[in-house]
N, C-alpha and C positions, 0 to 999 in steps of 0.2 A: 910138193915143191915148196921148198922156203921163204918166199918173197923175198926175207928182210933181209936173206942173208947178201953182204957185197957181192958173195964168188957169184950165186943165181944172177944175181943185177948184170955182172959183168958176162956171164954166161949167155942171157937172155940176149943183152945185147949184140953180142957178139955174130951170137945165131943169127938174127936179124941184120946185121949191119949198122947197127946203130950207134951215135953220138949224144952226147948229151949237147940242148940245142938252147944256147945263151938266150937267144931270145926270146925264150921260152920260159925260163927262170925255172930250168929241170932240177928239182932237189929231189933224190926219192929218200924215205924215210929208211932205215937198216935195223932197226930196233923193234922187235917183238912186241915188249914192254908197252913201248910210247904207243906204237899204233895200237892196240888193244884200251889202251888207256884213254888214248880221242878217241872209238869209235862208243867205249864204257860212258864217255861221257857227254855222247848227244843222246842218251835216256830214251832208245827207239825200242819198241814195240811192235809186236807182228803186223799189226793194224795201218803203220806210217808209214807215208814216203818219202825219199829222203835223195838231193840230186848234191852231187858229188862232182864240181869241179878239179879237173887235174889228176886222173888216176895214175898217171902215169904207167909203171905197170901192173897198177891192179891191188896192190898189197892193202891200202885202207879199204878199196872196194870190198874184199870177201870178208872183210871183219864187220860194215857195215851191211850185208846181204846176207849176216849171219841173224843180223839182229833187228834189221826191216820188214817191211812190205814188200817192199820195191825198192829198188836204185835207180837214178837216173847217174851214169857216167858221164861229162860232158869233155874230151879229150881234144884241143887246138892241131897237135901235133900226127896229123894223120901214118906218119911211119909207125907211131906205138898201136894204131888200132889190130893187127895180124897178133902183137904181145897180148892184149889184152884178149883176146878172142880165145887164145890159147889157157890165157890164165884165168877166166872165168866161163871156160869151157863148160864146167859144171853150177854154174851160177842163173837157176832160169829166171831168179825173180831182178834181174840186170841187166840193163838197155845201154848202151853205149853211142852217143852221136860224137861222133866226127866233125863237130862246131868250134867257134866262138863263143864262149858263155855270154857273151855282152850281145852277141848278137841273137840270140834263141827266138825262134817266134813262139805267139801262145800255146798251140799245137805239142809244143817239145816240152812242156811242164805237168806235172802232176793233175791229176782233177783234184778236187779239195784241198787242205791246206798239205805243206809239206816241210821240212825241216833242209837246212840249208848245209854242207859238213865238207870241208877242204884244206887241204894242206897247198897254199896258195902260193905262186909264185913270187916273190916280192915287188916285182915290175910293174903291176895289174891291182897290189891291194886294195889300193882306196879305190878306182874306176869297178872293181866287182864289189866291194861293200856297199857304193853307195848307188851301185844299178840295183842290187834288191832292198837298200833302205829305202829308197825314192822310188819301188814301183807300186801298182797295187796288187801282186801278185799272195797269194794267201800262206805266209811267210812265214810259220811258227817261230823258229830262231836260227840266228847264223851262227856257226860255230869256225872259225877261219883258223888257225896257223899260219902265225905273221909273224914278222921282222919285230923282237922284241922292245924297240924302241917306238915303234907305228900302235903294237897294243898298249903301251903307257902311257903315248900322247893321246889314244882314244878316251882311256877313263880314268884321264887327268883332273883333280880338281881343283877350282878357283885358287889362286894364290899362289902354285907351283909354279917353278918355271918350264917346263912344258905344257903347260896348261894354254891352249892356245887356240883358232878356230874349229882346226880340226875337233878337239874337246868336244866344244859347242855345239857345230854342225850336228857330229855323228851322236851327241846325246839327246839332240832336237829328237830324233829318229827312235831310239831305242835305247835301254837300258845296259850297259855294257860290263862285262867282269871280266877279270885277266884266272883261268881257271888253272895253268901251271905255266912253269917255262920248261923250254926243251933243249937242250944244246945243242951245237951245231955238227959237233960230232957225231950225232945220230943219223944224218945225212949224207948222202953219197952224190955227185960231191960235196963236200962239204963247203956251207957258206961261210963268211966270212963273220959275221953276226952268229949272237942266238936268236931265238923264237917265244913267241908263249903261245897258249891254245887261246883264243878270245871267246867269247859266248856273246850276242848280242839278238836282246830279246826285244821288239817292236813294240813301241807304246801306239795308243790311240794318237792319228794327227793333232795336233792343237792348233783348232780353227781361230784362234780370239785372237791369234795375228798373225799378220799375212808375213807367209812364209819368205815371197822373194824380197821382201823391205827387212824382216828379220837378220834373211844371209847377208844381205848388204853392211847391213851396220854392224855385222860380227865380223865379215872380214875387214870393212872399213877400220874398225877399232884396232884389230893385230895388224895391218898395214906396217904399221910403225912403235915396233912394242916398244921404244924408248923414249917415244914421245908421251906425254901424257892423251887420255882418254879425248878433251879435251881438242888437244893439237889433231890425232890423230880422226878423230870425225871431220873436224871442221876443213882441214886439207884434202878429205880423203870422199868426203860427201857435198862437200860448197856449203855445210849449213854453219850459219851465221856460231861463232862462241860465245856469246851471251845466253844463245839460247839453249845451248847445250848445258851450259853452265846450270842456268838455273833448273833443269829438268833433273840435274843430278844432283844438285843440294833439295829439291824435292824429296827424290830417291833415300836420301841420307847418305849420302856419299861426298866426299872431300872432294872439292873439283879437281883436284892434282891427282886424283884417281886414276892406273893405267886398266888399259880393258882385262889382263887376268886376276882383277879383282874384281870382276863380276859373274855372277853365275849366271848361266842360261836364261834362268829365270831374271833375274834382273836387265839381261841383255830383251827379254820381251817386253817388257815394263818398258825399257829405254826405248826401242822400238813404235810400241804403240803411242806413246809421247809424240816422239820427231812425226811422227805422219800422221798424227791428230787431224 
């Protein structure tokens, strides 16, 4: 059976009874190619495990269980689990829960470290990236397919105009790259947007400054991207402008400085300053 083909998708469903369910942000993939291509490029090994939000019906699933240890499936929508049992019928190194991703208890993860691989709903992007950047869960890397506009504002750099907290935040976290784009025709239904594959690999935390004073002053700073750096601390944190001011011609920075000219690294530096 074909997964990728439409007529299967519509087939399968059909069988079943099924709709595709908005609130779910159901895109299944219809493209050979592309799915071969994300599972080519989370680099699995017989030896890993690998947990696979949103199989919808399965089709990334047996190209990742081709090339795993083990699967974990983790599927929201309990009408697809009878599809999926059918379609990885012959798949025994694949476990399928009938979950919440956001909600998993530790029980429902891998032992040892495991790789992270989904074709993500767009609804849920950032609430599932940053449930496994911020856990301590042993993470080797996420590989998500997202809303192509959400991976460019990920590994955006200082100076662009998307370059913004989000940036910040999810590079505090992990090293990010955009590894293809995918169009949206390769989907059924088809979104409205395209996609890219994102890859995002977990650095060491960095203890030399405290993380919830760091998030503070990175979204204080984009609060108001047309105020200066300046303005928008001082409104957005009650700290005095003087003494912003002088921390940032410290810095070497122009005080009419807006915050997407600083990089993370400089937003840490600014950070451990204000709460000296």
């Amino acid at each position: 059976m074909e997964l990728t083909s439409p007529s299967t998708v519509r087939e399968l469903m059909d069988r079943y009874g099924l709709r595709f369910v908005k609130k779910f942000g159901q895109n299944f993939l219809t493209d050979a190619n592309i799915v071969r291509k994300i599972a080519d490029s989370a680099d699995l090994s017989k030896d890993e495990s690998v947990i696979e939000i949103g199989p919808g019906i399965g089709t990334l699933t047996r190209e990742l269980s081709d090339r795993a240890g083990n699967v974990t499936s983790v599927e929201i929508d309990k009408k697809l689990i009878p599809v999926l049992e059918e379609t990885l019928q012959d798949k025994e190194n694949v476990k399928v829960l009938n979950k919440d991703v956001l909600k998993l208890l530790p029980e429902d993860f891998p032992d040892g470290p495991f790789k992270v691989v989904a074709n993500l709903p767009y609804n849920i992007t950032s609430p599932v990236i940053f449930f496994f950047l911020e856990s301590d869960l042993d993470v080797k890397s996420l590989q998500f397919l997202i809303q192509k506009e959400v991976a460019e504002r990920i590994v955006a750099e200082p100076g662009s105009k998307i370059y913004g907290a989000l940036s910040v935040i999810a590079q505090y976290y992990a090293d990010p790259e955009i590894l293809f784009d995918v169009p949206a025709g390769v989907f059924m239904p088809r979104p409205k947007v395209d996609s890219s594959l994102i890859r995002l690999t977990k650095k060491i935390p960095d203890t030399s400054v405290d993380k919830g004073d760091y998030f503070k002053v990175v979204r204080a700073g984009f609060a108001n991207r047309r105020k200066t750096l300046i303005n928008s601390l001082a409104s957005n944190l009650g700290v005095d402008k003087e003494r912003i001011k002088d921390i940032l011609i410290e810095l070497g920075f122009d005080p009419r400085v807006r915050a997407e000219n600083l990089s993370p690294d400089d937003f840490k530096e600014l950070t451990r300053r204000l709460y000296a």
